[in-house]
NUMARMAR-709238 format. One record per residue (C-alpha): x, y, z; residue in three letters. Coordinates in steps of 0.5 Angstrom, whole numbers, plus 500, padded with zeros to 3 digits. Each point is the difference from the previous one (the first is absolute). Layout:
N
<x = X y = Y z = Z residuo = Ala>
...
This chain:
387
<x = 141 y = 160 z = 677 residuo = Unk>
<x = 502 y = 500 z = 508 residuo = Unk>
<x = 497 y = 506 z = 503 residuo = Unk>
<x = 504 y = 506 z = 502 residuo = Unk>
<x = 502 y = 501 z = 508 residuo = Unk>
<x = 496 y = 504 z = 503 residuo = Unk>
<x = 506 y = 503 z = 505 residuo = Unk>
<x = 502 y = 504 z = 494 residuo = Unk>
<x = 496 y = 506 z = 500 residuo = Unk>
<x = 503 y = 502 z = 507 residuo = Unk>
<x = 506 y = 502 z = 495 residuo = Unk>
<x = 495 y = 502 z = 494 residuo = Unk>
<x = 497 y = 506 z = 498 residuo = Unk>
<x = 492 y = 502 z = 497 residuo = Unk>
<x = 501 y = 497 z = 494 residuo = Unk>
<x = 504 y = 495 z = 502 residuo = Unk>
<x = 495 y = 497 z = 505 residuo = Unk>
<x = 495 y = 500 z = 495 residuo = Unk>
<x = 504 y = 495 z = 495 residuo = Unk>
<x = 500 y = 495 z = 505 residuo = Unk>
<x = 493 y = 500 z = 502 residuo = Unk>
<x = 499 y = 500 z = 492 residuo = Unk>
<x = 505 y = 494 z = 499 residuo = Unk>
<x = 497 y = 496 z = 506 residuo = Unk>
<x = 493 y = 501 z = 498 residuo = Unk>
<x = 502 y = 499 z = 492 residuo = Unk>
<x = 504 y = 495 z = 501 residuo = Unk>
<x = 506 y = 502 z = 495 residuo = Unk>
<x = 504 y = 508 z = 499 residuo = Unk>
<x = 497 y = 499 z = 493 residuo = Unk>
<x = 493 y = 500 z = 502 residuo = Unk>
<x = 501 y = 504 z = 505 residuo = Unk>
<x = 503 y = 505 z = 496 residuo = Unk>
<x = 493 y = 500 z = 494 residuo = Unk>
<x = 496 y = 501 z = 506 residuo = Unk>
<x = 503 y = 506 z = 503 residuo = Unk>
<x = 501 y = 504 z = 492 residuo = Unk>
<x = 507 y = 498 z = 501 residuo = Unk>
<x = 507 y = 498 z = 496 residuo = Unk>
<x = 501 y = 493 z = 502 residuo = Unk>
<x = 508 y = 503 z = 501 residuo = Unk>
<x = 498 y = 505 z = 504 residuo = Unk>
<x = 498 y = 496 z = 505 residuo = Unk>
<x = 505 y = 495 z = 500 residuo = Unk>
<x = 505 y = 505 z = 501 residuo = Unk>
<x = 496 y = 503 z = 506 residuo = Unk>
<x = 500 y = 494 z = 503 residuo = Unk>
<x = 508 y = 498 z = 498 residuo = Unk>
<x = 502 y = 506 z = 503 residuo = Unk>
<x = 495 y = 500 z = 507 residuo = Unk>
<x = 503 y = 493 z = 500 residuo = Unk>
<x = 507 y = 502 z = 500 residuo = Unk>
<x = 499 y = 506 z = 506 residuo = Unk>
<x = 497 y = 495 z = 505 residuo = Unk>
<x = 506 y = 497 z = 499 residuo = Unk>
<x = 504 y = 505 z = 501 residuo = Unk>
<x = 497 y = 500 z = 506 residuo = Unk>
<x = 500 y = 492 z = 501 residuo = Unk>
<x = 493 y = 498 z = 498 residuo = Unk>
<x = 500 y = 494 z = 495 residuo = Unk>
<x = 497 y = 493 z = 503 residuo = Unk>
<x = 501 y = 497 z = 494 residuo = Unk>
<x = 507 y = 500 z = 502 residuo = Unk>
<x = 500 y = 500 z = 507 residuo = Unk>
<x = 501 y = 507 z = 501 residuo = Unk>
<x = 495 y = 502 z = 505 residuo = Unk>
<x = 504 y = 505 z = 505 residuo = Unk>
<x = 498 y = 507 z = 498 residuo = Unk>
<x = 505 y = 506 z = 502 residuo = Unk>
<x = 497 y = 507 z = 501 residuo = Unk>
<x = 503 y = 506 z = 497 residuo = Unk>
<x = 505 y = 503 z = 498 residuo = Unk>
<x = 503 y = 493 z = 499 residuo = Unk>
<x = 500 y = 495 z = 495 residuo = Unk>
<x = 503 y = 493 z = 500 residuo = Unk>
<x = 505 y = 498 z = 498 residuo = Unk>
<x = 501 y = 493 z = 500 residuo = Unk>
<x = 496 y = 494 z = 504 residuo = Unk>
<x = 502 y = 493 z = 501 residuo = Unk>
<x = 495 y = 495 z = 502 residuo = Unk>
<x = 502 y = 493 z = 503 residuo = Unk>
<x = 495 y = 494 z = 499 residuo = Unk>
<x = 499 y = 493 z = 504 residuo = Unk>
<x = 501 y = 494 z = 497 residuo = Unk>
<x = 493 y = 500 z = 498 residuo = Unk>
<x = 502 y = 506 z = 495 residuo = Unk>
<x = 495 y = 505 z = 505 residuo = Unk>
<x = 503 y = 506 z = 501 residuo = Unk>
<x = 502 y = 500 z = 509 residuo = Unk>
<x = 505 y = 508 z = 500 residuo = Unk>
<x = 501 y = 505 z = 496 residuo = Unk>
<x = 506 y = 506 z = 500 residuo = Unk>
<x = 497 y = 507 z = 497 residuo = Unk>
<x = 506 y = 504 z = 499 residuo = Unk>
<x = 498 y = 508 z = 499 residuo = Unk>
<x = 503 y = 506 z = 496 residuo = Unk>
<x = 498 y = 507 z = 501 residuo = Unk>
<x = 495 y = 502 z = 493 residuo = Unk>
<x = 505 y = 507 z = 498 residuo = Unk>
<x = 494 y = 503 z = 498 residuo = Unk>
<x = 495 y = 499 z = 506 residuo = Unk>
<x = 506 y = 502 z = 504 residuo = Unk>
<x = 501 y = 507 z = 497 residuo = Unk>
<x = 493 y = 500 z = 501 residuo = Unk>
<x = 500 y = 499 z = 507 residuo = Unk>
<x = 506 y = 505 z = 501 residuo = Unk>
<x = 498 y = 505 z = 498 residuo = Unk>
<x = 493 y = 500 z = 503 residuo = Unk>
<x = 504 y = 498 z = 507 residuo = Unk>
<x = 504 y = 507 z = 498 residuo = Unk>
<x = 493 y = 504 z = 499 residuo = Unk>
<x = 497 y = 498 z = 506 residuo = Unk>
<x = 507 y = 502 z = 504 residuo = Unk>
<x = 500 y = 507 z = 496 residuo = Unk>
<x = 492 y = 500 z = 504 residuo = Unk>
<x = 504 y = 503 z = 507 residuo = Unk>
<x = 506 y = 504 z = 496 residuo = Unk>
<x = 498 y = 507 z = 502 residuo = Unk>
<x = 498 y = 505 z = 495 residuo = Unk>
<x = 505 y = 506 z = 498 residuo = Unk>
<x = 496 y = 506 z = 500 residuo = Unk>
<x = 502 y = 505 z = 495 residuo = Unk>
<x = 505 y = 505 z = 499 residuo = Unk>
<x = 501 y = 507 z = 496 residuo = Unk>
<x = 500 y = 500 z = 493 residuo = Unk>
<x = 506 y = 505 z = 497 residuo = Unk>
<x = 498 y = 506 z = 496 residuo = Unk>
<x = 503 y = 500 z = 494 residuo = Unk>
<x = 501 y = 494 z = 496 residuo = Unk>
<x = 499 y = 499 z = 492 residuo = Unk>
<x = 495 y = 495 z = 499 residuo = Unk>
<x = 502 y = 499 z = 492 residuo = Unk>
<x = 506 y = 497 z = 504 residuo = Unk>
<x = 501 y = 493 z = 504 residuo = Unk>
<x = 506 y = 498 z = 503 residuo = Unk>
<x = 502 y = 492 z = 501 residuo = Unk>
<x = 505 y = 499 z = 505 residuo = Unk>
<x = 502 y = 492 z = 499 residuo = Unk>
<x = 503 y = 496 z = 506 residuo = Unk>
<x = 502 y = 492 z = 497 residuo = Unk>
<x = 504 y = 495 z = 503 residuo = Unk>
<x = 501 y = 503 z = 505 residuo = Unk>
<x = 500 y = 494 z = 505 residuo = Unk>
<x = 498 y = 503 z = 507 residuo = Unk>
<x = 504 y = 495 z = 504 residuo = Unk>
<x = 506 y = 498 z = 498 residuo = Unk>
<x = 506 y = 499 z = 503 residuo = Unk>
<x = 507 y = 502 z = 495 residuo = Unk>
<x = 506 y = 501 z = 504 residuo = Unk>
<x = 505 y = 505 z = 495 residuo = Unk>
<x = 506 y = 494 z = 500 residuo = Unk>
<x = 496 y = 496 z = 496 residuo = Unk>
<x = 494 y = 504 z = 497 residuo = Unk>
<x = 504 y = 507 z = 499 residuo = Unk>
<x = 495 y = 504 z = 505 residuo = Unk>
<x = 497 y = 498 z = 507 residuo = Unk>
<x = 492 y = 499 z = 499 residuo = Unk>
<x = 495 y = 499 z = 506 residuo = Unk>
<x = 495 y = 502 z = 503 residuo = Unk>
<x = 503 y = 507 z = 502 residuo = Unk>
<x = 503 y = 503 z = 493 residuo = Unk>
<x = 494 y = 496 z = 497 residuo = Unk>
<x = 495 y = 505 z = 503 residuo = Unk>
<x = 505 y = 506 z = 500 residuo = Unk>
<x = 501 y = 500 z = 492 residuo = Unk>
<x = 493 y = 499 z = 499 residuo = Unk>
<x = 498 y = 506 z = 504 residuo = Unk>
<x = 505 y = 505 z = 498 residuo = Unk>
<x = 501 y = 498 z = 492 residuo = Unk>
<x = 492 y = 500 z = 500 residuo = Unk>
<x = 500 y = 507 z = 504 residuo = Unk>
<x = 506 y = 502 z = 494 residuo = Unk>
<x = 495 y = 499 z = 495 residuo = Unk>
<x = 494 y = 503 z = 502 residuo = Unk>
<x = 504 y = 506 z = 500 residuo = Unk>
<x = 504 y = 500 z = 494 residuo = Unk>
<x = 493 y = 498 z = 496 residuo = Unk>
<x = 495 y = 505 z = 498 residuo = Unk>
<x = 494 y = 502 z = 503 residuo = Unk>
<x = 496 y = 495 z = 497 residuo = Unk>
<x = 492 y = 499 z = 502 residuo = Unk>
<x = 501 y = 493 z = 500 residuo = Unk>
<x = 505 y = 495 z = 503 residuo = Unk>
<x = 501 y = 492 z = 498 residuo = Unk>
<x = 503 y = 497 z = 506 residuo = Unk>
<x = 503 y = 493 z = 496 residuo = Unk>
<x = 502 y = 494 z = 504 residuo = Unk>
<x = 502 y = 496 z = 495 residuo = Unk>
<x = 500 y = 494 z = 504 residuo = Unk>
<x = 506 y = 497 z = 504 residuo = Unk>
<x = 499 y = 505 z = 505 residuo = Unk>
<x = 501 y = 494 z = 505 residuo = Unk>
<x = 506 y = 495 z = 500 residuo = Unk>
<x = 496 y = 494 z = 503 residuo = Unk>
<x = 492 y = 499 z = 499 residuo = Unk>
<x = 499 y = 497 z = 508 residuo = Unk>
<x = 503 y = 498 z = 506 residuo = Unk>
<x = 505 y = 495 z = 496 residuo = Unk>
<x = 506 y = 505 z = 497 residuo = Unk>
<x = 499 y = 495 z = 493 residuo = Unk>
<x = 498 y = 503 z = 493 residuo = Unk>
<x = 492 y = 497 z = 500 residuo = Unk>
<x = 501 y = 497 z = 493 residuo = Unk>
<x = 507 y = 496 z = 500 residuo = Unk>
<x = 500 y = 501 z = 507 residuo = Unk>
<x = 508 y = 502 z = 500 residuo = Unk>
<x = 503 y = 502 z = 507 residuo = Unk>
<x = 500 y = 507 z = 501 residuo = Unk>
<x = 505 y = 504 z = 504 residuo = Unk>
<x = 495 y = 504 z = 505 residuo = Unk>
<x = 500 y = 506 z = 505 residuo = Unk>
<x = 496 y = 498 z = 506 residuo = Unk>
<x = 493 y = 496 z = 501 residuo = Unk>
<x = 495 y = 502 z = 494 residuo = Unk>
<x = 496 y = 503 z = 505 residuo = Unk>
<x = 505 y = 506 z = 501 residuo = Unk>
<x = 500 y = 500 z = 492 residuo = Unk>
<x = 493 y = 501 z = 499 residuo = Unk>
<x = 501 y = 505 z = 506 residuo = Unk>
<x = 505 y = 504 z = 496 residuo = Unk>
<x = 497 y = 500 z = 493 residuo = Unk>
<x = 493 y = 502 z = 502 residuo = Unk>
<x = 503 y = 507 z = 503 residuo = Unk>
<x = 505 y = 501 z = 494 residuo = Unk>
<x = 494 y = 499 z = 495 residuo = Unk>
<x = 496 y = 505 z = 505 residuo = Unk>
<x = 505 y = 505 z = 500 residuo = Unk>
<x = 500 y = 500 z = 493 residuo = Unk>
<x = 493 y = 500 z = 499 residuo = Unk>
<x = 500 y = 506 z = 505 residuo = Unk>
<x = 506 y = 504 z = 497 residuo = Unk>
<x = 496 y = 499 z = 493 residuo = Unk>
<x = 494 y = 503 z = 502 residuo = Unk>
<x = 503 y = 507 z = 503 residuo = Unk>
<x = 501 y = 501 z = 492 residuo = Unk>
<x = 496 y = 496 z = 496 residuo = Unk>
<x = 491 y = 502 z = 500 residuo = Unk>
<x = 500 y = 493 z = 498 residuo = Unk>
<x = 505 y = 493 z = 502 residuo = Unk>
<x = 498 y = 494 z = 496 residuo = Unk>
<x = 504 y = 494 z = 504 residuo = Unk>
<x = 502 y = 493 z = 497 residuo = Unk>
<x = 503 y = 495 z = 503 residuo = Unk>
<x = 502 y = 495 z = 495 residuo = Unk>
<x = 501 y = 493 z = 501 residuo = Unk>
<x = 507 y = 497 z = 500 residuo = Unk>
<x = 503 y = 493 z = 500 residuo = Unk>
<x = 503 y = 501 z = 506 residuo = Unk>
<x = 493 y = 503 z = 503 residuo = Unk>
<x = 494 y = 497 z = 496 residuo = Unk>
<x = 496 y = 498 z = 508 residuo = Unk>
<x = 503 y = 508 z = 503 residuo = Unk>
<x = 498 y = 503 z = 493 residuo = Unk>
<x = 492 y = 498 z = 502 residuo = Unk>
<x = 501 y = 503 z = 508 residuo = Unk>
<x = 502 y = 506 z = 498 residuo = Unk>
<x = 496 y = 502 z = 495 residuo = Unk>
<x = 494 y = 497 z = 505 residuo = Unk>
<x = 504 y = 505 z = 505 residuo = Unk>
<x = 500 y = 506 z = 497 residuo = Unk>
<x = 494 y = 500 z = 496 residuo = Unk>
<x = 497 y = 500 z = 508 residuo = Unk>
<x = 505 y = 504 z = 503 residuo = Unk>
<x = 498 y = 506 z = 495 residuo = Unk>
<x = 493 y = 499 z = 500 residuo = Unk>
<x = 498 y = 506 z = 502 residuo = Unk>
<x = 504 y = 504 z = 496 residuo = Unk>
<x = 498 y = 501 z = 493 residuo = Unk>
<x = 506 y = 503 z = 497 residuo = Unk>
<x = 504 y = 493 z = 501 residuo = Unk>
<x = 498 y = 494 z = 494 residuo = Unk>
<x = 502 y = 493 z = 501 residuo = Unk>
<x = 501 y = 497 z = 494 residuo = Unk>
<x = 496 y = 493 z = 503 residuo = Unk>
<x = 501 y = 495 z = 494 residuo = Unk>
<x = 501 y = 492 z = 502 residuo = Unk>
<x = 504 y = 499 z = 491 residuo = Unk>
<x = 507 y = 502 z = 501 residuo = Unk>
<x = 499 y = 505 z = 495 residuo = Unk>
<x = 498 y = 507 z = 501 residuo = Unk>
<x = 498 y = 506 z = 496 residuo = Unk>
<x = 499 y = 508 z = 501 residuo = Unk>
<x = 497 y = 505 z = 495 residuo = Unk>
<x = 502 y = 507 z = 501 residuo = Unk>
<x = 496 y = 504 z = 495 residuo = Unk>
<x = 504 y = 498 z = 492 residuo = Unk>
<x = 505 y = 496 z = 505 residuo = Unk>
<x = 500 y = 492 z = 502 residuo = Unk>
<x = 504 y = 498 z = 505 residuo = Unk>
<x = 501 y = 492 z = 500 residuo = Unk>
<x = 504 y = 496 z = 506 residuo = Unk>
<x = 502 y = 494 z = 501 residuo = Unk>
<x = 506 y = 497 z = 504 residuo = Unk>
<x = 503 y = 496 z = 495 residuo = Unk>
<x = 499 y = 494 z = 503 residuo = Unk>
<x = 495 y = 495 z = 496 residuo = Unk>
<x = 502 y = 504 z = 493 residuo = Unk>
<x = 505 y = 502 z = 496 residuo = Unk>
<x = 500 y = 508 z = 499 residuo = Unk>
<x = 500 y = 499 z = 491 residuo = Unk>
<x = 493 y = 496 z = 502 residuo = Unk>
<x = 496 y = 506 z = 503 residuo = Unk>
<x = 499 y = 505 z = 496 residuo = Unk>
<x = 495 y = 494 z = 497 residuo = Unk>
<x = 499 y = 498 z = 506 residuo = Unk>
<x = 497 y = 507 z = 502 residuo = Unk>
<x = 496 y = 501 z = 494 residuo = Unk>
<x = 497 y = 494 z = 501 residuo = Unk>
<x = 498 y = 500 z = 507 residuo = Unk>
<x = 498 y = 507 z = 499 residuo = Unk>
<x = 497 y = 502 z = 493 residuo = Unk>
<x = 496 y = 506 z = 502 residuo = Unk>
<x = 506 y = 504 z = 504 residuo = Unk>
<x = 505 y = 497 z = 494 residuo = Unk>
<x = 495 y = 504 z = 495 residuo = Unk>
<x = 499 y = 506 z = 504 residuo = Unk>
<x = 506 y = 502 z = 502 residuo = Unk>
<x = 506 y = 502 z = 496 residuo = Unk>
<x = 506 y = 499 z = 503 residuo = Unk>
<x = 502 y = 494 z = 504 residuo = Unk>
<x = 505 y = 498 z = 505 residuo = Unk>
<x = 500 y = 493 z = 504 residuo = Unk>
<x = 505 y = 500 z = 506 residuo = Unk>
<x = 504 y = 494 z = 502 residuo = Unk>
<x = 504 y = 498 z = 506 residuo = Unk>
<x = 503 y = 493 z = 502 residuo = Unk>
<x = 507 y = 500 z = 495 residuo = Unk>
<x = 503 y = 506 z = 506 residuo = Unk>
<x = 502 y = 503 z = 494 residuo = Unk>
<x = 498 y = 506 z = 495 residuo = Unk>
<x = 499 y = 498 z = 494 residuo = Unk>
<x = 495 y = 504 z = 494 residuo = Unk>
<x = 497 y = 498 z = 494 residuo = Unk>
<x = 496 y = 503 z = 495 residuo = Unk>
<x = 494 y = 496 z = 496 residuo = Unk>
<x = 495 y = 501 z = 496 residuo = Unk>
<x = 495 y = 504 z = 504 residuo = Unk>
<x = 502 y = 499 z = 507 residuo = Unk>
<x = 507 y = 501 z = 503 residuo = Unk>
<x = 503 y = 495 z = 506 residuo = Unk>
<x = 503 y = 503 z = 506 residuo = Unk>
<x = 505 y = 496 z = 504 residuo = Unk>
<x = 501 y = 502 z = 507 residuo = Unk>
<x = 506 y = 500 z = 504 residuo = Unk>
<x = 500 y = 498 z = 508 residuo = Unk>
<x = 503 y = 504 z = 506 residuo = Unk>
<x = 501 y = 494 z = 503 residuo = Unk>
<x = 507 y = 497 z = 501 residuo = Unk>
<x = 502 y = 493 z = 497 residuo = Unk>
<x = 498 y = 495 z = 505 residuo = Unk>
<x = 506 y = 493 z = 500 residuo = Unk>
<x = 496 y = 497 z = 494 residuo = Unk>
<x = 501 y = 507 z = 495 residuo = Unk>
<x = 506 y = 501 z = 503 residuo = Unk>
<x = 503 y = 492 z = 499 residuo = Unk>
<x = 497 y = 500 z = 492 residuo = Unk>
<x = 503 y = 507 z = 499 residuo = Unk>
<x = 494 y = 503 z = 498 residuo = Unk>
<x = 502 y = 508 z = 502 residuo = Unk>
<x = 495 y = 506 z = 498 residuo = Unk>
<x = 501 y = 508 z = 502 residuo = Unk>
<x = 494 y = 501 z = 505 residuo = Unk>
<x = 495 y = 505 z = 498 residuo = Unk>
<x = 494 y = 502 z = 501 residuo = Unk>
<x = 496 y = 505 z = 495 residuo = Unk>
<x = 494 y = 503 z = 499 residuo = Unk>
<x = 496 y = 503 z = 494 residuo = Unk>
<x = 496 y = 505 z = 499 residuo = Unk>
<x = 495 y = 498 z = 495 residuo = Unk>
<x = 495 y = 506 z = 495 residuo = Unk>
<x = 493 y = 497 z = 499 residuo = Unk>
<x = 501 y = 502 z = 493 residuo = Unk>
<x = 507 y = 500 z = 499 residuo = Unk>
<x = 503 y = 494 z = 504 residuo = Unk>
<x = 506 y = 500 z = 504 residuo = Unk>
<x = 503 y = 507 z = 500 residuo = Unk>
<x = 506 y = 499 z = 506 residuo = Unk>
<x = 504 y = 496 z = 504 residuo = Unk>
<x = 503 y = 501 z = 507 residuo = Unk>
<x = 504 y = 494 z = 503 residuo = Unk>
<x = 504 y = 499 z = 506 residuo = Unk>
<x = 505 y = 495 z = 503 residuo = Unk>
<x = 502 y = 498 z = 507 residuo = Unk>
<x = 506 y = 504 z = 499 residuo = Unk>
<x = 496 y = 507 z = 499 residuo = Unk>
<x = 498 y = 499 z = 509 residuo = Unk>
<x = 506 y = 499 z = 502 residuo = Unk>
């Protein structure tokens, strides 16, 4: 049996490494796998799958392939062109990013970019506050950058009237809301339009209509959020943030949480919900409160979902609620053991809505949730109210 390629331990693991030296000095996986104590499949399929990522990254002589990519990407294809002697003379290796090690790679270029945000210091805590309560204030879909114009769309939207509605709805609710110890701030996700500099959606890449360079976007957006956050903490002892990821917002979700979570680092009364899963869960007292933006699965799925994801906060709570966005709608369904919440936006429909006619009332809404008894008010508001 031909001897394994040395080369391939720069892809390999420990484990991996040992079954070449064993393979090469045994001569065949059958024997190598009785001297190291090892099923002869499981050393197969280690070998396979080590085979498999080194060619990933362009290794594979026994193909000619021997032009390796570094990370994070992989390759997507290789032509190789020969003499008429059958030597191979050129090779073309075309490159594609690795998703995973992309996201990786962000979010660890976003941590060392929060290193020189400076730290807010913090700020008085408010005498009063019922620490059986928790407030939840839920912002979604609410496409920070968007351009709407009220002839097509029914309400003109930019940048402006984005950060106008945010702040005075948000201040509405924080006043007709009891005085709960804890606030949720629950950026359910397509807080932004677009996800970079390309005003296109990052899945589909549909052309978004965009107000101004991203730059000014993330400029904006940043002070909204802050805004909110420092209004929540003048009347909460506790503020717990999510920013959820969106389908229009899946890279932005990642800076965000990495920006806030240093902005507040010195303040121990803010949490930053810090999760890479897109599904997100908070127990207060008997209460669960469950979130996802609605995006990867559909509400009648994650009751089950939740429960299984978390079993130990399912068991020790008894009431359940799970908050949604990404429909702009409210929609609201009861099943066994846990109730779904679907949001509207405060948004206003951008050409596509507005072209497929999709129309919703704009609201946004904050419950009030007992550690014991479960939801036990509600307050909306409109942009109508602010005007």
């Amino acid at each position: 049996m031909p001897k394994l390629d040395e080369g391939l331990k720069q892809f390999a693991t420990e484990i991996q490494c040992l079954y070449i030296d064993a393979v090469n000095k045994y001569g065949s996986n059958n024997k190598a796998a009785k001297a190291l104590g090892k099923g002869r499949r499981t050393l197969d399929q280690s070998i396979e799958a080590l085979m498999r990522a080194a060619a990933k990254k362009g290794y594979s002589p026994k193909h000619d392939m021997v032009h390796t990519v570094p990370e994070p990407f992989v390759v997507k294809g290789i032509s190789t062109y020969y003499n008429r002697d059958g030597v191979a003379s050129g090779q073309w290796v075309k490159t594609t990013l690795d998703e995973q090690l992309k996201a990786e790679a962000i979010r660890e270029s976003f941590i060392a970019m929060a290193d020189d945000l400076p730290r807010l210091e913090p700020v008085q805590r408010p005498l009063i506050t019922n620490d059986k309560l928790c407030n939840l204030f839920t912002i979604t879909d609410f496409h920070m950058g968007m351009l709407a114009n009220e002839k097509e769309s029914g309400a003109d939207w930019d940048l402006k009237i984005a950060e106008a509605t945010l702040t005075s709805c948000f201040e509405q609710m924080i006043l007709s809301t009891p005085q709960a110890k804890t606030a949720f701030v629950n950026q359910l996700g397509d807080f932004l339009h677009s996800d970079g500099i390309m005003p296109v959606t990052p899945t589909s890449g549909h052309i978004v209509d965009q107000d101004g360079r991203f730059a000014k976007i993330v400029t904006v957006a940043l002070r909204v959020l802050r805004r909110v956050i420092d209004i929540a903490l003048m009347r909460h002892e506790n503020v717990v943030v999510l920013m959820a990821e969106g389908n229009h917002d899946i890279t932005s979700s990642i800076w965000l949480r990495v920006m806030f979570k240093a902005l507040y680092e010195n303040e121990p009364r803010v949490q930053v919900i810090d999760s890479e899963l897109p599904y997100y869960q908070y127990q207060h007292g008997k209460t669960m409160l469950a979130f996802h933006h609605g995006h990867l699965s559909k509400n009648d799925s994650l009751p089950l979902l939740f429960a299984s994801q978390f079993p130990k906060v399912w068991g020790d709570t008894t009431k359940r609620y799970c908050h949604t966005g990404h429909r702009h709608h409210v929609e609201e369904k009861e099943h066994s053991g846990m109730k779904v919440i679907q949001h509207s936006t405060l948004a206003a429909r951008d050409a596509y809505a507005s072209r497929g006619g999709w129309i919703s009332e704009r609201e946004a809404t904050a419950i009030t949730y007992h550690s014991e008894f479960g939801q036990v008010a509600r307050n909306t508001v409109t942009p109508e109210m602010l005007t």
